[in-house]
Residue frames as qw, qx, qy, qz and C-alpha x, y, z in Angstrom:
[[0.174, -0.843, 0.377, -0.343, -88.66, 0.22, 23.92],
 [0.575, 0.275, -0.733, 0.239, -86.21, -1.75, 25.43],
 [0.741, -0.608, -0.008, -0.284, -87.06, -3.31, 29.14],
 [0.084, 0.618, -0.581, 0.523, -84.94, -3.65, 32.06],
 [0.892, -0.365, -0.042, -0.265, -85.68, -6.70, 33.71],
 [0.707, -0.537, 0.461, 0.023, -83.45, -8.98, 35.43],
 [0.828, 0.181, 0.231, 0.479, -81.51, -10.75, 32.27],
 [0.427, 0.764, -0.209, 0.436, -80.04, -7.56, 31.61],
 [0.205, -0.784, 0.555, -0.187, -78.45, -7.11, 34.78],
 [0.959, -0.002, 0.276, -0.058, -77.78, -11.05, 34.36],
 [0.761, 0.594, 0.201, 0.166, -76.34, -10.56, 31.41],
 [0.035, 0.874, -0.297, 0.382, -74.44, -7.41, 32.42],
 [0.481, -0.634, 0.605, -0.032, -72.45, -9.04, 35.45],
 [0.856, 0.463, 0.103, 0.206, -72.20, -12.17, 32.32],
 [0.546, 0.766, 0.002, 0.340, -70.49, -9.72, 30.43],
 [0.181, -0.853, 0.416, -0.260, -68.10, -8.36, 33.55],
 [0.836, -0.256, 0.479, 0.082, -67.10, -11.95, 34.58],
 [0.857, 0.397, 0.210, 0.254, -66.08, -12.86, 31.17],
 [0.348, 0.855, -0.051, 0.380, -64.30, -9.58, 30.70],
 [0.396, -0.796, 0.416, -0.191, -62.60, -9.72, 33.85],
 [0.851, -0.110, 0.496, 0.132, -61.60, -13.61, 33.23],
 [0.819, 0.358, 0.233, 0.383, -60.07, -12.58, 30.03],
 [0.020, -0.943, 0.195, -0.269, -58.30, -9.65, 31.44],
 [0.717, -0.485, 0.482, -0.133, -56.67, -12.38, 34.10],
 [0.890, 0.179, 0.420, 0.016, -56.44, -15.00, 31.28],
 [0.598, 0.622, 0.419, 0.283, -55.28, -12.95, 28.33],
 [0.172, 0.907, 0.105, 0.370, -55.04, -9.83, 28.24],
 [0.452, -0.823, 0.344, -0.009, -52.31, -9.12, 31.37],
 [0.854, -0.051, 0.450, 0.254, -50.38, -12.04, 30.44],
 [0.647, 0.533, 0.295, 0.460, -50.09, -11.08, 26.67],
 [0.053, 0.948, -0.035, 0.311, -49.61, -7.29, 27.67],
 [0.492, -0.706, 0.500, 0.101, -46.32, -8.40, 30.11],
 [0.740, 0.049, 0.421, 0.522, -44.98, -10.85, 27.32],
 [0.487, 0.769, 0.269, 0.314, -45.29, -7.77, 25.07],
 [0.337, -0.905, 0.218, -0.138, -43.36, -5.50, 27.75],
 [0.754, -0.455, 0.442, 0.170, -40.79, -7.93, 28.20],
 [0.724, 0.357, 0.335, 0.486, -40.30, -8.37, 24.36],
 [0.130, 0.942, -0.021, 0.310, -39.99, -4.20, 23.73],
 [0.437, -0.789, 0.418, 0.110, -37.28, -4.28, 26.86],
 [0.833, -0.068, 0.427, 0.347, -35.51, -7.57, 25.32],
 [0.482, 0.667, 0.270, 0.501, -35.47, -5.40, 21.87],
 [0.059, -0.895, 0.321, -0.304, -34.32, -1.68, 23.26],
 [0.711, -0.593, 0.374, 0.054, -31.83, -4.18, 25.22],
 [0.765, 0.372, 0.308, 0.426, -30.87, -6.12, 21.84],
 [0.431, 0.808, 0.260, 0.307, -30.97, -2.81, 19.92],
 [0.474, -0.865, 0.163, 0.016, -28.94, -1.02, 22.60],
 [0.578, -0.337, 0.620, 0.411, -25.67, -3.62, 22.57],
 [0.648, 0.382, 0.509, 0.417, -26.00, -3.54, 18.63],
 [0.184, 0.957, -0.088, 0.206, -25.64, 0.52, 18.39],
 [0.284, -0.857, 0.425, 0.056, -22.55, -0.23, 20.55],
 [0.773, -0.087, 0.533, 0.332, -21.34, -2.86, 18.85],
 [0.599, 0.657, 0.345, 0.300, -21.50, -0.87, 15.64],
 [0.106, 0.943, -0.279, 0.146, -20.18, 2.37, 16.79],
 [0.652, -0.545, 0.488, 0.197, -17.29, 0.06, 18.45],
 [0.798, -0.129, 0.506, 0.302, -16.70, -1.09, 15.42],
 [0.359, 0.847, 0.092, 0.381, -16.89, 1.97, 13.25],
 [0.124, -0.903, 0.410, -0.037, -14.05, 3.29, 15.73],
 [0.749, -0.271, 0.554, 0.244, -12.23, 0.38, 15.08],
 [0.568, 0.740, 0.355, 0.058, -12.80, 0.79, 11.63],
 [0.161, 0.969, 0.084, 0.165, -11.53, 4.10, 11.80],
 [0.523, -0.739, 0.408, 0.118, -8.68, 3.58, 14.05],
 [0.750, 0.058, 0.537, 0.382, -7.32, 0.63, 11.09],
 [0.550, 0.759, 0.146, 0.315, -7.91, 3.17, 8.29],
 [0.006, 0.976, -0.213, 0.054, -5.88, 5.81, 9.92],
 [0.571, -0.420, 0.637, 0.304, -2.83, 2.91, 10.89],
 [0.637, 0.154, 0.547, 0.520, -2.81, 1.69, 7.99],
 [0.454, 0.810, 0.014, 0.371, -2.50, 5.92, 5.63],
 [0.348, -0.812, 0.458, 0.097, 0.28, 6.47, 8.60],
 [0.711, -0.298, 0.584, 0.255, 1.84, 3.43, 7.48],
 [0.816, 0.264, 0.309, 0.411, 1.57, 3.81, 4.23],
 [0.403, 0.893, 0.066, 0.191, 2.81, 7.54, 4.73],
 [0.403, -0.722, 0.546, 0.133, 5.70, 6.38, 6.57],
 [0.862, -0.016, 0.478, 0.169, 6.10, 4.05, 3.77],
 [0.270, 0.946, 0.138, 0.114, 6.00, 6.83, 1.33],
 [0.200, -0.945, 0.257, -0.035, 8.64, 8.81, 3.11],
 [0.594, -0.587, 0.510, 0.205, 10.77, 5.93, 3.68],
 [0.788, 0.073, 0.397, 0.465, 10.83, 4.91, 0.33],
 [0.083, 0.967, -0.189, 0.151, 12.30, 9.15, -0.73],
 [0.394, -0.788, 0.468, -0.073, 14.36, 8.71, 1.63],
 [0.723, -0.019, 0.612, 0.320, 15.92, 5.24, 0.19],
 [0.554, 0.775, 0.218, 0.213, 15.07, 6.92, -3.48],
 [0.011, -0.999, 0.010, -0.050, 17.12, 9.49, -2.28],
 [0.565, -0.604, 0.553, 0.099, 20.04, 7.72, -0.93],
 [0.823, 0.164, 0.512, 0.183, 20.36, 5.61, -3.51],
 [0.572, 0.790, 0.055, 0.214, 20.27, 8.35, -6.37],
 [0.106, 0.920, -0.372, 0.067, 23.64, 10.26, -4.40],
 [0.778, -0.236, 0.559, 0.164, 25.08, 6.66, -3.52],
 [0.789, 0.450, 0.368, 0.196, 24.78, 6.17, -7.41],
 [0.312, 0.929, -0.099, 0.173, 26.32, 9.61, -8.26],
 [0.419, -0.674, 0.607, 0.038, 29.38, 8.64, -5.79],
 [0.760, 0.033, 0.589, 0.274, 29.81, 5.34, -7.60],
 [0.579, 0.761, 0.234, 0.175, 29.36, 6.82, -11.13],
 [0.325, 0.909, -0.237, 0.113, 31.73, 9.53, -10.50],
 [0.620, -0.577, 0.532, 0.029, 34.25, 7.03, -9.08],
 [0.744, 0.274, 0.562, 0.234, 34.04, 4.92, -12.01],
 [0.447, 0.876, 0.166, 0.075, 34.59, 8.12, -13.75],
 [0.084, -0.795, 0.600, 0.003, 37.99, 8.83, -12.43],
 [0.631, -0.324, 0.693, 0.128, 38.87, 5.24, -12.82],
 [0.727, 0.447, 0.444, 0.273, 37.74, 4.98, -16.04],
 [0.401, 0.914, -0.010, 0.063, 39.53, 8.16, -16.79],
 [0.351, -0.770, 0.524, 0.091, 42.86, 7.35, -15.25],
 [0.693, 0.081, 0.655, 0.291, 42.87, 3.67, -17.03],
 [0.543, 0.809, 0.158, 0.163, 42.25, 6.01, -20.54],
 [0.111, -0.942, 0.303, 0.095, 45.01, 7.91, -19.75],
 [0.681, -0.444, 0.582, -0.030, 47.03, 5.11, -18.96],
 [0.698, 0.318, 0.585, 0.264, 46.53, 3.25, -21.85],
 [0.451, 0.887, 0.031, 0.097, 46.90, 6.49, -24.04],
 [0.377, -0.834, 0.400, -0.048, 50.11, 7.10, -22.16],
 [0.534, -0.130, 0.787, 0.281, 51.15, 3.59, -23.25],
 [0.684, 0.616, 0.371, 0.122, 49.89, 3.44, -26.50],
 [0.172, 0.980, -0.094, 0.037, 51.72, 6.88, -26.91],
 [0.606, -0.529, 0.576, 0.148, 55.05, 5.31, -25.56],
 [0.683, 0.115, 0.658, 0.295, 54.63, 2.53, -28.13],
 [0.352, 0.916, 0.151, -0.119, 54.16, 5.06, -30.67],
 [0.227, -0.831, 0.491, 0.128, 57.38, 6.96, -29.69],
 [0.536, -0.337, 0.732, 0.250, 59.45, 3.44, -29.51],
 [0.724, 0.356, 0.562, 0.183, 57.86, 2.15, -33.18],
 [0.451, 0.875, -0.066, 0.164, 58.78, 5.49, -34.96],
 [0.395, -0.687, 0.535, 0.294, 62.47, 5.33, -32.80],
 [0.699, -0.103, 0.708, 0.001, 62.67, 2.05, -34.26],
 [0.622, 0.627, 0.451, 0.128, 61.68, 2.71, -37.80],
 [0.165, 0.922, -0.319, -0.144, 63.67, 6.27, -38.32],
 [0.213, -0.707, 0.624, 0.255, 66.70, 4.42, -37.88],
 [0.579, 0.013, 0.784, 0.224, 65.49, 1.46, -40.39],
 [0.464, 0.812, 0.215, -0.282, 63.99, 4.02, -42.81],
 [0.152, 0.768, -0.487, -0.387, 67.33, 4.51, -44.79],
 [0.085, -0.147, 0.932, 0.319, 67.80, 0.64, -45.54],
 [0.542, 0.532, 0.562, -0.327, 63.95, 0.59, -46.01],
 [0.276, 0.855, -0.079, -0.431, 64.74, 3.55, -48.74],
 [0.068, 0.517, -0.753, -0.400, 67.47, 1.81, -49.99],
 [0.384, -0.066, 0.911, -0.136, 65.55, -1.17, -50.63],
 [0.435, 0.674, 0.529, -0.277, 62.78, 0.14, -52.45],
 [0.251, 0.775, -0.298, -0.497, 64.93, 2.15, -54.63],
 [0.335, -0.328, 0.868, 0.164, 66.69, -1.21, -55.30],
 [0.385, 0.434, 0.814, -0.019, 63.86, -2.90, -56.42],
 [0.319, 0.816, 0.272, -0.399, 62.50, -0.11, -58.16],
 [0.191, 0.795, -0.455, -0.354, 65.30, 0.54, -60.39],
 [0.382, -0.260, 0.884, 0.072, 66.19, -2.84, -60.32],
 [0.533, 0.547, 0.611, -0.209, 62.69, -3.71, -62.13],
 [0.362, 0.833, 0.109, -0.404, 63.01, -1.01, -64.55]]
């Protein structure tokens, strides 16, 4: 059987000193650096959720400038596409009346010169005629 004499309570207020000195020493000490590190972290971890969502709405705020811009880039180049094709149809059919007035023109003169080279020949066609007969009979 175990006996109860004076080293156990000896032992026993031992065993409370030591446990109190390393409660003082150790154990409070380590259990406030551990408190202080959990606050530093939820403090860290805190400014890093807001630094992230800040910068996922930044994020978000650049993606959306920059499909406005390019759907105002979109639009603006229609709108130039657009201008351009009825500019082109205003030139084209300008050049078409100019290039159909210079055809004229030149038919108009060509047709002139026509006119004047057959005046000009009818009235040399009879000494042509006589010339060829000349020669023709003349040969024979």
């Amino acid at each position: 059987m175990i006996d109860f004499d004076i080293t156990f309570f000896i032992q026993l207020v031992n065993f409370l000193i030591t446990m109190v000195a390393l409660n003082m020493l150790l154990i409070t000490p380590i259990r406030e650096k551990i408190k202080e590190r959990n606050a530093l972290m939820a403090n860290q971890l805190a400014s890093i959720e807001g630094f992230t969502s800040s910068a996922d709405e930044k994020l978000k705020g650049y993606e959306q400038a920059l499909d406005s811009t390019r759907q105002q880039g979109l639009e603006l180049r229609k709108q130039l596409r657009a201008e351009g094709a009825g500019e082109e149809q205003q030139i084209m059919a300008v050049a078409g009346k100019d290039v159909a007035a210079t055809m004229k023109a030149n038919m108009d003169a060509i047709s002139a010169q026509v006119a004047s080279a057959k005046q000009a020949l009818s009235a040399d066609v009879e000494k042509f005629a006589q010339k060829a007969t000349a020669k023709i009979l003349g040969q024979a």
